[in-house]
C-alpha angles and dihedrals in degrees: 000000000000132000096024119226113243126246093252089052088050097043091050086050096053094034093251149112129288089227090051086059098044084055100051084049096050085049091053101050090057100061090050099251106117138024131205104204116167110316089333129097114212118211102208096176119018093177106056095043077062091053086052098053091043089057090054098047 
């Protein structure tokens, strides 16, 4: 995506936190599936970022 939205866009839209976000988005740099570069936010594995919101649901 790009440009990215920011943590505090994406926490107004879920009803969060802008640290709870942060967090998630720490979490999932870490495990390789997404990127922030610049102003872009880069999706590694779809699929399994699917798999991961299917779990939750």
């Amino acid at each position: 995506m790009s440009p990215a939205p920011t943590h505090s866009e994406l926490a107004a839209t879920m009803s969060t936190h802008r640290e709870a976000v942060s967090r998630e988005m720490s979490d999932l740099a870490k495990r390789g599936l997404i990127e922030k570069r610049g102003s872009r936010l880069l999706l590694h594995d779809v699929s399994a970022l699917r798999a991961l919101v299917d779990k939750k649901e």
